[in-house]
N, C-alpha and C positions, 0 to 999 in steps of 0.2 A: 619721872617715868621709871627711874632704875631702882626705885623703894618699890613701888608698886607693882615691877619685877619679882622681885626678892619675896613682896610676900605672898604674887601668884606661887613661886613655886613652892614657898613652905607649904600651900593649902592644899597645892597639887591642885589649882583650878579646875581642870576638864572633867576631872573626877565626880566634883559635886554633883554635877549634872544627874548621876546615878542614887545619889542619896536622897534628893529630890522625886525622884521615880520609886524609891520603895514606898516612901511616904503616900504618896499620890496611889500606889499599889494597895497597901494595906487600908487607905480611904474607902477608898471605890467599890474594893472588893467586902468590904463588911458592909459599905453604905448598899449595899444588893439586896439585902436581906433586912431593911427596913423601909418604911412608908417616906420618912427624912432625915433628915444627918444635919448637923451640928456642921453646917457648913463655915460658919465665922469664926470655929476653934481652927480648920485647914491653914489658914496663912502664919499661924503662932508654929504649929508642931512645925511646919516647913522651915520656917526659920529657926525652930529649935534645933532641928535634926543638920540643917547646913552650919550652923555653930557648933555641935558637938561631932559633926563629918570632921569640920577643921582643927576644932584642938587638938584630934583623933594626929591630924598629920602634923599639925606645929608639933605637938609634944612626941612624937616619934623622931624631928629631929632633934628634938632637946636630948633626948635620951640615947641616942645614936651619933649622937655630936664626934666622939671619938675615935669609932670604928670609921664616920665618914672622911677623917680627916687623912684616912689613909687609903681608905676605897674611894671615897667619891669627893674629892677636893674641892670641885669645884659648887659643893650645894652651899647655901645661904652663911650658914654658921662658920664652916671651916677657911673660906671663902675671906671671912672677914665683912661681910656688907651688914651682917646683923649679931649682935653679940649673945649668947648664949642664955644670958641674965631677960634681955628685953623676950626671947621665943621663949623661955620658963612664963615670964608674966600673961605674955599675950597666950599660951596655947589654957595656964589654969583660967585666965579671961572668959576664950570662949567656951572653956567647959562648964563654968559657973552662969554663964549666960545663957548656955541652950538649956542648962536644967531648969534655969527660973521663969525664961519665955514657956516651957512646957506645963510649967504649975500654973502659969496664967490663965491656959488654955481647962484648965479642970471646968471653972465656974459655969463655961457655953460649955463644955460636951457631959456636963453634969455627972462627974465623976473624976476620983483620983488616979485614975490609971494612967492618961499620959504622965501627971508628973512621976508617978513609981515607974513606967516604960522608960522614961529618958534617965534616971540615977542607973538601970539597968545599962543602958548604954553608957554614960561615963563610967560605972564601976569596969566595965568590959574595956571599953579605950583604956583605962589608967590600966589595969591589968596586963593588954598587950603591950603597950607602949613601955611599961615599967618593969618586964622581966618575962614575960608568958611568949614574946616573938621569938625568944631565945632557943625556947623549947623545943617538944615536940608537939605539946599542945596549941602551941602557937597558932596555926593556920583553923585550929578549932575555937579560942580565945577570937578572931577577925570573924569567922562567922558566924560569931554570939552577937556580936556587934550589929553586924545588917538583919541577923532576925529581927532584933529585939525593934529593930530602926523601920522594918517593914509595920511590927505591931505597933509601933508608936502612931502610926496615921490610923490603923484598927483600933486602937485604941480611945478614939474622939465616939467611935459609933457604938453604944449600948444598947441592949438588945435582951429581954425577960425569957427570952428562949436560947441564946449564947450568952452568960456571963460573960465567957474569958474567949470571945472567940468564936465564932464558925469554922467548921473541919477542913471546908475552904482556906479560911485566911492561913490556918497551919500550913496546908501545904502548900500554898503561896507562900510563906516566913520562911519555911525549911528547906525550900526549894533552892529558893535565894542563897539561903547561907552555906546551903551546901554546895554551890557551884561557886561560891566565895571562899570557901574552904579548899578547892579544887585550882582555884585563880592565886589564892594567897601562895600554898606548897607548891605552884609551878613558878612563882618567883622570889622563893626562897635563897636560891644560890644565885641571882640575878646579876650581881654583882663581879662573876668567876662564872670558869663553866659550867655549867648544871647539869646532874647525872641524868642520863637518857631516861633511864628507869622512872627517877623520881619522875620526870615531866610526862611520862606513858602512866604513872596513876594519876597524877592529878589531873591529869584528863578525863580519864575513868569515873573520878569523884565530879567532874564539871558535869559530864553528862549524867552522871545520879540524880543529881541537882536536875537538870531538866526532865528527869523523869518522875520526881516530886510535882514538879510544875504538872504536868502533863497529867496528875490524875484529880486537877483541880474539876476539870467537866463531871466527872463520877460524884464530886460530893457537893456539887453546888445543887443537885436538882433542879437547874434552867432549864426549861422545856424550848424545842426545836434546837436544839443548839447543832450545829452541822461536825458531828463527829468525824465523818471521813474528812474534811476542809482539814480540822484539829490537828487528826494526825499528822497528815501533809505538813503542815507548817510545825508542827514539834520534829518529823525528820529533817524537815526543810535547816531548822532551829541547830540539830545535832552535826548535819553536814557544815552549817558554816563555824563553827565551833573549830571543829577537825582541821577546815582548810584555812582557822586563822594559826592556829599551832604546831602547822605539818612545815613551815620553814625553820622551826623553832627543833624539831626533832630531829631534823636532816641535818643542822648544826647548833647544837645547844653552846654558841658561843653568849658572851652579854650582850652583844650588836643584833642577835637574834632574838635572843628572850626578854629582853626588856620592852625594844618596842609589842613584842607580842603580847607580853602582861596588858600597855596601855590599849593594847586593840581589845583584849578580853574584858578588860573594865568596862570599855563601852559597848560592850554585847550587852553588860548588865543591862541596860534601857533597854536595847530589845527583847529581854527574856522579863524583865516587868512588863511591858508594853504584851510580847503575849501571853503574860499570867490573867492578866487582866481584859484583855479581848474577849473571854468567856464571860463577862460580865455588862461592860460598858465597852464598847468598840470606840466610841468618839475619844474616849479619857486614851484608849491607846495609841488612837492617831497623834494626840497631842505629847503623849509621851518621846514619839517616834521624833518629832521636830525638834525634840533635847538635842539627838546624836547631832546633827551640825553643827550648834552649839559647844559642844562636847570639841569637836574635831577643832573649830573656829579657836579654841580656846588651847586648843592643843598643840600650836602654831606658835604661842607664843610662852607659854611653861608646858613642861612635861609632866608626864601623868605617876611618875614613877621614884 
């Protein structure tokens, strides 16, 4: 039980939950705009995308190995429960493995773009994880990351009138990564106390991000879609945003902002969940039964 510990937290379990949800996001919402979808390639990208979610956090503590040994002691590697050598093996494992489940998946969605979508996403994970977290670009390197992870399920559905995409699924991609971009830089200095400032824009940049989202109705042309409802729940969407990160401003200690990071993680299901509500309502009630899951799991490794 204490191995199978060690490696929820390198994967940072609860997490996945959300990387499963872009996939399912970028499905759904391209499969809108066709007659059918390459429903049999869905289970490959998914499994692609949770194998390249994971090496994304194995190898961030390979790489982080030493800085943790003096901020955070007690994670996996410094810890002593897993040796530095075996999380090198396993995180290049699952990077090599979600790229080749995603080439699998070309044959049924009758093209190559998931496997080119998924080297985008390992080129993006090996990048943050190997010197770009350090930066300033850093928090934009993470949000390359869940774009590219949203087009990777958009990517199974081809379309003679969207090559690379419906204007839709962009701002469902862009949406995403830039409230991850907003999620990453407010847990930046998570570790120490974090400047008020810094954590008043990346909130700023979160709700950008759901304002991406929010002009998905404008470019899907679905008729009857219930605008005023929309709004409603994208302010709805913004307030709860605000009151997961208003204990986080009132004291930007690490007892603050770290569990507020894992609360903002699992927003991400509900702001997929209403990317995609303009589209397919059913796929976002199923999305919505992730967050328990998410929580359940969150009980037992933390998300951070």
């Amino acid at each position: 039980m204490s191995r199978l510990k060690t490696l929820a937290e390198l994967v940072r379990l609860p997490n996945v939950f959300s990387a499963i949800a872009d996939v399912l996001l970028g499905f759904f919402l391209a499969a809108a705009f066709v007659e059918s979808a390459p429903w049999a390639a869905l289970p490959l990208a998914i499994i692609a995308s949770i194998s390249l979610y994971w090496s994304g956090m194995v190898l961030n503590d390979f790489f982080d190995a030493d800085a943790d040994a003096a901020q955070r002691p007690t994670r996996p590697i410094p810890s002593g429960r897993i040796s530095r050598g075996n999380v090198w093996r396993l995180g290049f494992g699952l990077l090599i493995f979600g790229v080749a489940v995603a080439w699998l998946a070309t044959p049924v969605a009758n093209s190559a773009r998931p496997g080119l979508i998924a080297i985008c996403v390992a080129t993006c994970v090996l990048c943050y994880d190997g010197g770009l977290k350090r930066t300033p670009i850093g928090p934009l390197a993470m949000g390359a990351c869940r774009l590219f992870n949203v087009l990777l399920g958009a990517a199974l559905v081809t379309t003679s009138e969207h090559p690379w995409f419906p204007l839709a699924v962009w701002c469902a991609a862009s949406g995403v990564a830039t409230y991850v971009v907003g999620v990453t830089l407010f847990a930046r200095k998570e570790a120490e106390t974090s400047p008020r400032l810094q954590l008043v824009f990346a909130l700023l940049i979160m709700l950008t991000g759901l304002g991406l989202i929010a002009a998905i109705p404008v470019t899907t042309g679905f008729q009857d879609f219930p605008i005023p409802y929309w709004w409603l729940a994208v302010a709805g969407f913004g307030v709860l945003i605000g009151w997961r990160v208003w204990p986080a401003l009132r004291d930007p200690s690490p007892a603050r902002v770290q569990p507020t990071v894992g609360g903002l993680l699992r927003l991400l299901i509900f702001l997929d969940a209403l990317a995609i509500c303009t589209a397919n309502t059913a796929v976002a009630i199923v999305m919505l039964s992730l967050i328990p899951l998410a929580a359940l799991c969150g009980r037992w490794a933390y998300s951070t």
